[in-house]
C-alpha positions as CSV (number, residue, x, y, z in Angstrom):
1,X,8.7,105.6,143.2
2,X,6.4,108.4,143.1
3,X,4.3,109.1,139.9
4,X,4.9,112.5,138.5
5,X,2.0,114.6,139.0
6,X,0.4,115.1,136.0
7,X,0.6,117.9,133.4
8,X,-1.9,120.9,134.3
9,X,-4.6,121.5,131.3
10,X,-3.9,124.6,129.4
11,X,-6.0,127.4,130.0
12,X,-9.5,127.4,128.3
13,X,-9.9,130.6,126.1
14,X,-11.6,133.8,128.4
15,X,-15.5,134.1,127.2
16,X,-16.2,137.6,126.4
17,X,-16.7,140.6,128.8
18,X,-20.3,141.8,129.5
19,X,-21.2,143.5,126.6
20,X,-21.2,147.5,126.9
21,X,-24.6,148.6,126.4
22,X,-25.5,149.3,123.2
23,X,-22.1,148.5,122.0
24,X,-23.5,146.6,119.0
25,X,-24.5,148.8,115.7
26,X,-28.0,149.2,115.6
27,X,-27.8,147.7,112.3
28,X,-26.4,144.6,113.6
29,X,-29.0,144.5,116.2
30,X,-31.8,144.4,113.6
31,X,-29.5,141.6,111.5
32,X,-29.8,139.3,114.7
33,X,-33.3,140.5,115.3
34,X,-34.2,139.4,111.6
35,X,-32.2,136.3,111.5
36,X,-34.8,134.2,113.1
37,X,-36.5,134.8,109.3
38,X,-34.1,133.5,107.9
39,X,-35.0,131.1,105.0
40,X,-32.6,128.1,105.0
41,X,-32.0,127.6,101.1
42,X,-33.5,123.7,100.2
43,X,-29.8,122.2,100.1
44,X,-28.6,123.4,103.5
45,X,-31.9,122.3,105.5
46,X,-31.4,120.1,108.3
47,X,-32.3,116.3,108.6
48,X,-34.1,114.9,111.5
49,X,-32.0,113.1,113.1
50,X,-28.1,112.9,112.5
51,X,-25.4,115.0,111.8
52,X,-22.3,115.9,113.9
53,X,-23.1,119.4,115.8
54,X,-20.7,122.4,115.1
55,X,-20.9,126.1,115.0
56,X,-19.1,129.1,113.2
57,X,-18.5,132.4,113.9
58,X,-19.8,135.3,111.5
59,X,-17.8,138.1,113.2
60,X,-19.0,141.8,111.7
61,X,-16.6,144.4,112.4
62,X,-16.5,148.5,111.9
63,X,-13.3,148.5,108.9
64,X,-12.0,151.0,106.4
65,X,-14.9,150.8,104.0
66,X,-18.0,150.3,106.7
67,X,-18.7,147.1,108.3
68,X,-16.7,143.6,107.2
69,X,-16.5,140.3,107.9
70,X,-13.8,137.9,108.7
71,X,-13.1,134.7,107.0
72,X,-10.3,132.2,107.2
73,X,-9.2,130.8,103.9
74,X,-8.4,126.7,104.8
75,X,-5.2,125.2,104.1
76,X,-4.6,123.2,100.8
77,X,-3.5,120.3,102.9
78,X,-6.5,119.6,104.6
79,X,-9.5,116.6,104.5
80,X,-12.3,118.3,104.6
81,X,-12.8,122.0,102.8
82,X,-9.3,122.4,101.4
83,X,-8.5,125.5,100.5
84,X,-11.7,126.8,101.1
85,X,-12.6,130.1,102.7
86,X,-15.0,130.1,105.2
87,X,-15.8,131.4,108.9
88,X,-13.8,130.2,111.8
89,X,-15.4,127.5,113.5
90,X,-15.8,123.7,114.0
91,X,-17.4,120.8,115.8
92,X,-18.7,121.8,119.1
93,X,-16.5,120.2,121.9
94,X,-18.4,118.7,125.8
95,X,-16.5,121.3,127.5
96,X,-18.0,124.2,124.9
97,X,-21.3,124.6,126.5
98,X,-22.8,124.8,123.2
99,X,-23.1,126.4,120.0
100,X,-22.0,130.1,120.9
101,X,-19.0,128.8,123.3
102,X,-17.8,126.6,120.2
103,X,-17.7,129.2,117.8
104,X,-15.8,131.2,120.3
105,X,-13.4,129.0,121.0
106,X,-12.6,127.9,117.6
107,X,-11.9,131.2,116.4
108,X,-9.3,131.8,119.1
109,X,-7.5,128.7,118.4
110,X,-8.0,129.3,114.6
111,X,-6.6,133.4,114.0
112,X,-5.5,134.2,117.7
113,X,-9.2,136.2,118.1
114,X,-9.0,138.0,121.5
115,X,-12.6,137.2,122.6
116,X,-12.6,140.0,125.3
117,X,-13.4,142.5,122.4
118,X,-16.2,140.5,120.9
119,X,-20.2,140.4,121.9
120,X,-22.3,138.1,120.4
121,X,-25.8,139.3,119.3
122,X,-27.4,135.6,117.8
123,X,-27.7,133.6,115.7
124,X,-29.0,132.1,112.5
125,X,-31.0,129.1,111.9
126,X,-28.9,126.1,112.2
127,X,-28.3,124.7,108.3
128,X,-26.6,121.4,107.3
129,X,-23.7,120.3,105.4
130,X,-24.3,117.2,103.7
131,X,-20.9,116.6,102.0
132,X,-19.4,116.2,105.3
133,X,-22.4,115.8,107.8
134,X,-22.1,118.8,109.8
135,X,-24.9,120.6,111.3
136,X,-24.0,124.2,111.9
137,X,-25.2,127.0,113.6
138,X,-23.9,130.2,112.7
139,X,-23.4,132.8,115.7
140,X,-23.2,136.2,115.4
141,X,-21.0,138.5,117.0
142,X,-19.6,142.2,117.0
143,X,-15.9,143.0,116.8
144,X,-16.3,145.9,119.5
145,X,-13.0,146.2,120.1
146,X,-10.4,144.9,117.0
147,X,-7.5,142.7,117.7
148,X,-4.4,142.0,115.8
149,X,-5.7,137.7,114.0
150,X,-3.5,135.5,112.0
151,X,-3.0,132.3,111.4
152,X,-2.3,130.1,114.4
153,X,-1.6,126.9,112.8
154,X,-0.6,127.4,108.8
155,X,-1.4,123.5,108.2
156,X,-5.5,124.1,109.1
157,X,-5.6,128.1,108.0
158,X,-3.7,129.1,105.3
159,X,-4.9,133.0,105.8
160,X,-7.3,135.2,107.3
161,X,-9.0,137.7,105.6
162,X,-11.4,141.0,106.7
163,X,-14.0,141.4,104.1
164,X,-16.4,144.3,103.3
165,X,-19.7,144.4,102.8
166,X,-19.5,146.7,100.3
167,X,-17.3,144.2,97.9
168,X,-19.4,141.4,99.1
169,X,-22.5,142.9,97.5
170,X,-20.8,144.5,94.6
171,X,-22.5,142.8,91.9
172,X,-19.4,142.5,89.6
173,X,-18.1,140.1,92.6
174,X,-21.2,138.3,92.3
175,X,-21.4,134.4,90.2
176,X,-23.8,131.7,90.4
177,X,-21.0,128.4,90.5
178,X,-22.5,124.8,88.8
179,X,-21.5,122.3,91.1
180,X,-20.3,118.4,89.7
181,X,-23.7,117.3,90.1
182,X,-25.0,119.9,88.3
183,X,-26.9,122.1,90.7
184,X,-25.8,125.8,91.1
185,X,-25.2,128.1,93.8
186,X,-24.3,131.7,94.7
187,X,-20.8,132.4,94.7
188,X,-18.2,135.2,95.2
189,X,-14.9,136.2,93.9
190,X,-13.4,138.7,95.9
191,X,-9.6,139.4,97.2
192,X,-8.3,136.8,95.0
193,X,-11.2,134.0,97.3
194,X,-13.9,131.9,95.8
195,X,-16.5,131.7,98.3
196,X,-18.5,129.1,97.4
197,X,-21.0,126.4,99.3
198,X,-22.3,127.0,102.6
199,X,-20.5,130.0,103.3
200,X,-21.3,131.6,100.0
201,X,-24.9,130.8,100.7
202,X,-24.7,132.4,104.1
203,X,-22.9,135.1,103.1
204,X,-26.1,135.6,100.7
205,X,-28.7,135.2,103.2
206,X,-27.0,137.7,105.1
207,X,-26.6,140.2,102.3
208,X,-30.8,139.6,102.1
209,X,-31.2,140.0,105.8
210,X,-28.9,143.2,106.5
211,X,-30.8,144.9,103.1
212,X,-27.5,145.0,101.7
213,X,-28.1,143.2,98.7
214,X,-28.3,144.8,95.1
215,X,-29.4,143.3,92.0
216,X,-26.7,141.2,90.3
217,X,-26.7,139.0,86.8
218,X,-27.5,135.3,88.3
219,X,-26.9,134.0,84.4
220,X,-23.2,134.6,85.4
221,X,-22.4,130.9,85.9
222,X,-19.2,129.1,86.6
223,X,-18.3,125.3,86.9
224,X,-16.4,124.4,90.1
């Protein structure tokens, strides 16, 4: 008997269309132009050797209140980073090419992103997770042309969320959160979302970076 011929593959998510020139706000273009500056915060710096290599995407898009960011808010259910919000991303796959085609990818698989309306414009230093031994480098990308997003899988994202800057660095969102072992981060409670850990901490650096950040009261502290 003759073998069936084996199932095809499905179809890799389409990389972006060139980028339109000078489709990008110029404000993002100094962002990515600044984020080789970035300090990486103590906690979040890299080790020599080790780690599994991963990538997320911080997607800046033109919303109702001036630019925003979305974020995925993780299902309950999960292993690793229940509940939390956080950029799409994940580990970065053979077939990815690297950090940028990872980041990419996960985010269509995560909210149904239609990459064909996003450019990427960096990246930030790449920081490290030691809780669950991911390095991570963030890529940075401009929603030039909106798309419906959801969640495509409700047991690995519970929600999807667009995010202003504005609220973001409204200081009454604003919270320094005491971990278990005692050491504190920057935090944010907005839209009913705690954003704490790495992606608090990036969303910080960013705030620093885009010269969006206004003084806040960092005696505000919380216990996870």
């Amino acid at each position: 008997m003759t073998p069936a011929p084996p199932e095809p593959a499905p179809p890799e998510p389409a990389l972006p269309e060139p980028a339109l020139p000078g489709s990008a706000p110029p404000w993002l273009i100094r962002l990515a132009d600044a984020a080789g500056t970035m300090d990486v915060p103590p906690l979040l710096a890299p080790p020599a050797t080790g780690g599994r290599p991963s990538a997320v995407l911080v997607l800046f898009g033109d919303g109702p209140a001036g630019p925003d960011l979305l974020f995925i808010q993780r299902s309950d259910d999960l292993r690793l980073h229940a509940g939390q919000p956080a950029f799409p991303g994940g580990a970065i796959d053979a077939g990815d090419g690297g950090p940028v085609g990872a980041a990419l990818r996960e985010a269509a698989e995560e909210v149904g992103l239609d990459l064909a309306g996003v450019e990427v414009v960096g990246s930030l230093p790449e920081v490290f997770i030691e809780r669950t031994g991911f390095r991570v480098v963030p890529v940075l990308a401009w929603w030039r042309k909106p798309s419906a997003v959801a969640p495509v899988d409700t047991a690995e994202v519970a929600a999807v969320e667009r995010v202003s800057v504005a609220e973001l660095a409204d200081p009454a969102t604003r919270l320094m959160l005491r971990m278990p072992s005692g050491r504190s981060s920057p935090a944010f409670r907005v839209r009913g979302m705690l954003i704490w850990g790495f992606t608090a901490a990036l969303v910080d650096r960013l705030l620093a970076l885009g010269g969006w950040e206004k003084p806040w009261d960092v005696s505000v502290v919380a216990d996870l």
